[in-house]
C-alpha positions in Angstrom: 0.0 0.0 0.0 1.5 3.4 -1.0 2.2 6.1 1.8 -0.2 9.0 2.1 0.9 12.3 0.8 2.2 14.8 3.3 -1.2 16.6 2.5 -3.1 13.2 2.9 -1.1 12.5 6.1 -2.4 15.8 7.8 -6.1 15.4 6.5 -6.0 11.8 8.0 -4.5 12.7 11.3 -6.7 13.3 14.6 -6.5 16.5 15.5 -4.4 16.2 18.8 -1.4 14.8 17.3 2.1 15.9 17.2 3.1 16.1 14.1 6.2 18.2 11.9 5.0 20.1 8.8 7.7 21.2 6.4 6.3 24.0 3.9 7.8 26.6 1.6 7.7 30.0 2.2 9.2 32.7 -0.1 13.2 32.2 0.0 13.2 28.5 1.4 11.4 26.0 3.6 10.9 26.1 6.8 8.9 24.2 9.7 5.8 24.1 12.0 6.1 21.5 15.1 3.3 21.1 17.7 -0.5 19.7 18.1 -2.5 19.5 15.0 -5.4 21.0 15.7 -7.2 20.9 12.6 -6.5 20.4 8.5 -9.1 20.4 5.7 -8.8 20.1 1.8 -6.9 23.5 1.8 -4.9 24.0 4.6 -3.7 23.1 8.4 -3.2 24.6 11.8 -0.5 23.3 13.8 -0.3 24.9 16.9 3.2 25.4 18.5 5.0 26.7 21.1 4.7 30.5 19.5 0.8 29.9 18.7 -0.8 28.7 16.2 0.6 28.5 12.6 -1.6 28.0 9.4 -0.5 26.3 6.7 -1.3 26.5 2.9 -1.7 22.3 1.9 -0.1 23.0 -1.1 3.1 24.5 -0.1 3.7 21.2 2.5 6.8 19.7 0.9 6.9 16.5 4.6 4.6 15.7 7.4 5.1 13.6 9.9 4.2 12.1 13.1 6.6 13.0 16.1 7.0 11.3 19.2 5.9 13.9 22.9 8.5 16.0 23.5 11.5 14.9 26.5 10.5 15.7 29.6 12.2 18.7 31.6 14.8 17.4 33.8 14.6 19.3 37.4 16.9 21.4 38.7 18.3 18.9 41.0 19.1 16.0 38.1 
């Protein structure tokens, strides 16, 4: 079975999960990585740790699940 698009990826995914969206933007690529929180036929929010970011389907070049992020060691570690 062929992989989803990175378009068909974000569509499919419950909204919730952490995901990585690479997209261009004029001058290069660049990346959103945080909570999907929704994505449609034309575009996605990803919502990281600077707010929420919306992206244009069509400029997503990779998507991709990503695992939590670390947890904070404390102070005393």
């Amino acid at each position: 079975m062929p992989s989803p698009t990175p378009a068909g990826f974000l569509r499919a995914a419950a909204p919730g999960t952490r995901v990585v969206v690479r997209y261009r933007i004029p001058g290069g690529l660049t990346d959103a990585l945080g909570e999907l929180v929704s994505a449609d036929d034309g575009e996605c929010t990803v919502r990281t740790k600077r707010g929420d970011v919306v992206v244009d389907l069509g400029a997503v070049t990779a998507a991709k699940e990503v695992p939590p992020p670390p947890r904070r060691r404390s102070r005393s570690d």
